[in-house]
C-alpha positions, 0 to 999 in steps of 0.5 A: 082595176080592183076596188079600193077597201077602206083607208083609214090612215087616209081618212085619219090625214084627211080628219086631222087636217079639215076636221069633219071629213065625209067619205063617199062608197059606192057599196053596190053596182048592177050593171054598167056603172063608172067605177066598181063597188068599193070605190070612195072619195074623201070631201070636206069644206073647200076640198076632196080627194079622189072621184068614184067616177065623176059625171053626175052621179058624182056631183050629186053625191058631193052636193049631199056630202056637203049637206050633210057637212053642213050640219045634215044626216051623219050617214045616207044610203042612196040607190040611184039609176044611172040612166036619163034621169041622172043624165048619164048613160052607163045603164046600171045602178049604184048604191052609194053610202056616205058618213061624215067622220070626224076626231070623235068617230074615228076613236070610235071606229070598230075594232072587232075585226082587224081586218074588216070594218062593220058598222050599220049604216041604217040607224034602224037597222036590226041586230046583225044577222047570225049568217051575215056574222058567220061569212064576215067571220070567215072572211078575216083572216083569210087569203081571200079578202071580203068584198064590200057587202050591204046588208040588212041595214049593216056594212062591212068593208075590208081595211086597206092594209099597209100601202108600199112607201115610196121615196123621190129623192130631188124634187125638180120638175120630175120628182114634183110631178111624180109626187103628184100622180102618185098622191091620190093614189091609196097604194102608195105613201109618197115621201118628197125629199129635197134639201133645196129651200121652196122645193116642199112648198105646197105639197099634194094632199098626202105627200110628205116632205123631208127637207133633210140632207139627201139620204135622211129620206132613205135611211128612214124608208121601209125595208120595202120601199121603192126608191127613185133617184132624181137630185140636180147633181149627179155626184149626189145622185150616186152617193144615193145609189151607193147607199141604196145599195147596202139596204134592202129595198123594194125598187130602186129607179134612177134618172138619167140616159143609157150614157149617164147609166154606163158611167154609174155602173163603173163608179158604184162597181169602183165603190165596191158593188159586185155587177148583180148588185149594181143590177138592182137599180133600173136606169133609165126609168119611165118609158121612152116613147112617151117622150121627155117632157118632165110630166111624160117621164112623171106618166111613164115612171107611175106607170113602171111602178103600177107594173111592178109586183109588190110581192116581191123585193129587190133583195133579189139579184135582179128585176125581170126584163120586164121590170127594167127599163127598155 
């Protein structure tokens, strides 16, 4: 899985919800190491949000994290080994970076490249060097984003560019779970929609809830975003496929058995919608094999997702095969 570049709308929620706010990178890796350069995790006081491998590489950094929260160092760089010494076995070596943002910082961040973040890490550091300025000058821009790169004393990381919005429409046992297993993921911005008073109650760090009536979600979704359908009431849940129908959208998944899926098709194809039209949406969704427990068909539904190019749009007449549901 690639590594992550850096998020700074996350980091922003995360500021504006806990205040002083330090993000953990792995910036180096030589050899065998649990996660690739660029992984990061968020930590606060009473909290943290995603892991750059776990074992004790990262509860050493947490502990250091939460130092530095503490009123320690603004930013450390350290270069650990990961073998018997820090009781782990990969074999490699990391180099990791952690900075502690708050409000203040963030305004401050550097906007000199859109797309790149620079900064030095080494309160020492010397002048950026004309060569390093010249590759990070070439890199902004182009189809080929810049890898995390430590250098002299200064880092430079790509910025995570806008992530796919995704709606769940219903927040039942599936729709919460979902919402679960895709909140800690960056690539994703979680919307959980549901009328039903207590149903948005203690939301995952990073979702957000509308409590609206059904549809206000989707009428305020991206032209991109990828929608799955999963009301307690069937009447509602093919009002929303209706809708879904007439905007552009990026995936469209609704829950439900081959049966529940024949009887749609004849309703929305009675509402108006042409077969190739009505193909656009994915029923069943998630995977079969791996069973119908609420969390399972949750597993199988990301995992659909995860396997769908963002690229493209369901603007066209049909998802592949591959892309439907068995």
């Amino acid at each position: 899985m690639p590594a992550m570049p850096f998020d700074r709308a996350a980091l922003s929620q995360a500021v504006a919800a806990h205040g002083d706010v330090a993000r953990i990178v792995v910036v180096q890796v030589k050899g065998s190491a649990p996660r690739p350069a660029g992984t990061s995790m968020l930590v606060w006081d009473g909290g943290a949000l995603g892991t750059i491998g776990g074992g004790q590489l990262e509860l050493q950094s947490m502990r250091d994290a939460a130092m530095m929260l503490a009123g320690g160092p603004r930013s450390k760089l350290t270069r650990a080994a990961l073998g018997p010494a820090m009781n782990q076995c990969c074999g490699g070596a990391v180099t990791v970076v952690i900075e502690v943002f708050d409000a203040v910082t963030l305004d401050a961040l550097s906007d000199t490249y859109p797309d790149i973040y620079l900064r030095a890490i080494d309160p020492a550091a010397p002048p950026l060097a004309d060569s390093f300025r010249a590759k990070i000058d070439r890199a902004s821009g182009s189809a080929t984003p810049l890898a995390i790169t430590l250098h002299g004393g200064w880092l430079a990381e790509p910025l995570w560019q806008p992530s796919r919005h995704v709606v769940i429409h219903g927040a039942g046992h599936v729709g919460s779970a979902l919402a679960r297993i895709l909140a800690p993921l960056p690539q994703f911005r979680v919307t959980l929609a549901d009328p039903r008073p207590g149903y948005l109650d203690n939301l995952p760090e990073g979702v957000t809830g509308v409590d609206g009536p059904w549809g206000v979600a989707l009428h305020n979704a991206d032209s991109d975003a990828a929608h799955f359908i999963m009301t307690p009431a069937h009447d509602d849940d093919l009002d929303l496929c209706h809708r879904l129908l007439q905007r552009d959208f990026g995936f469209g998944g609704l829950i439900g058995s081959d049966t529940k899926w024949a009887r749609f098709r004849s309703r929305l194809a009675a509402l108006g919608h042409a077969p190739e039209q009505i193909a656009r949406i994915t029923c069943p969704i998630g995977a079969r094999q791996f069973g119908k427990h609420p969390q399972a068909i949750a597993l199988g539904v990301a995992t659909q997702l995860l396997q769908f190019d963002p690229a493209r749009t369901n603007k066209q007449p049909s998802l592949t095969q591959k892309e439907r549901c068995a």
